[in-house]
N, C-alpha and C positions, 0 to 999 in steps of 0.2 A: 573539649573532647576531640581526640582522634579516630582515623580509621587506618586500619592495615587488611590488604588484598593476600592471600593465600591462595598457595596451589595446593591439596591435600592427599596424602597418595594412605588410605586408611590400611590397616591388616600386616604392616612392616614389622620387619624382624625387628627395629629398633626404632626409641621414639629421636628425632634428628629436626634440627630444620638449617637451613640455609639460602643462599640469594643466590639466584642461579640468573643470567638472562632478566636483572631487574625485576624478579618477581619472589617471592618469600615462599622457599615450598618448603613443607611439615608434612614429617613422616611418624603417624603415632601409630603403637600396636594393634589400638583397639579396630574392631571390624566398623564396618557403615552398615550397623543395626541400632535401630532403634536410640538414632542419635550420641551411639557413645563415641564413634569417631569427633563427633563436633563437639564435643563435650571435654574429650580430652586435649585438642588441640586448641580449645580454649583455656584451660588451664595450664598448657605448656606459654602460650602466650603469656596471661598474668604474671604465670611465674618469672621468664624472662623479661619482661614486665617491671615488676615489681610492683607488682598492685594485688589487688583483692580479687580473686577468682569471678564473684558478681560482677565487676567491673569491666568484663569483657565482654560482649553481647553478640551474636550471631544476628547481622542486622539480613544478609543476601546469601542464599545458594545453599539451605542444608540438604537439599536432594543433589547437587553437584561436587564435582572436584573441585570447583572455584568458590570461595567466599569469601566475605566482605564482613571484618566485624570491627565493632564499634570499640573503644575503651575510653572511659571516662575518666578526667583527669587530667590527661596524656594529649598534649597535643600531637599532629602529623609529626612533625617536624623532630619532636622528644621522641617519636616511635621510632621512624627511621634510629636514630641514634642508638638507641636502647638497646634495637634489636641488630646493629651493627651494618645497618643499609650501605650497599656502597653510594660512591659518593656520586653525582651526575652533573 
């Protein structure tokens, strides 16, 4: 099991993520009610992913812009790549 750090900016004209400054920011439509923001920027992860939507887990931060979620499976190291991390 891996983990990937997010920056989350909920309510965006469009759903987007990218590596800015070493840090993976997702921009999904949904608002930051009642968990659908977190909800769907865990499904954009799976999906780029390529794993199972459950597979993702919201382990830190669903009241913040910052979170930490878990994916099983997936090591670190496979996430970076997957999700196209630059290199360090």
């Amino acid at each position: 099991m891996g983990f990937v750090s997010v920056k989350v900016t909920p309510g965006a004209r469009d759903a987007a993520m990218e590596w800015r400054d070493g840090l993976l920011r997702v921009r999904v439509r949904e608002k930051a009610e009642k968990g659908r923001a977190n909800e769907a920027v865990a499904r954009l992860l799976a999906k780029q992913l390529g794993v199972a939507a459950g597979d993702v887990v919201l382990k830190r931060g669903a009241t913040s812009r910052e979170k930490l979620f878990e994916v099983a499976g997936v090591e670190d190291a496979e996430i970076g790549r997957r999700l196209g991390a630059p290199m360090m």
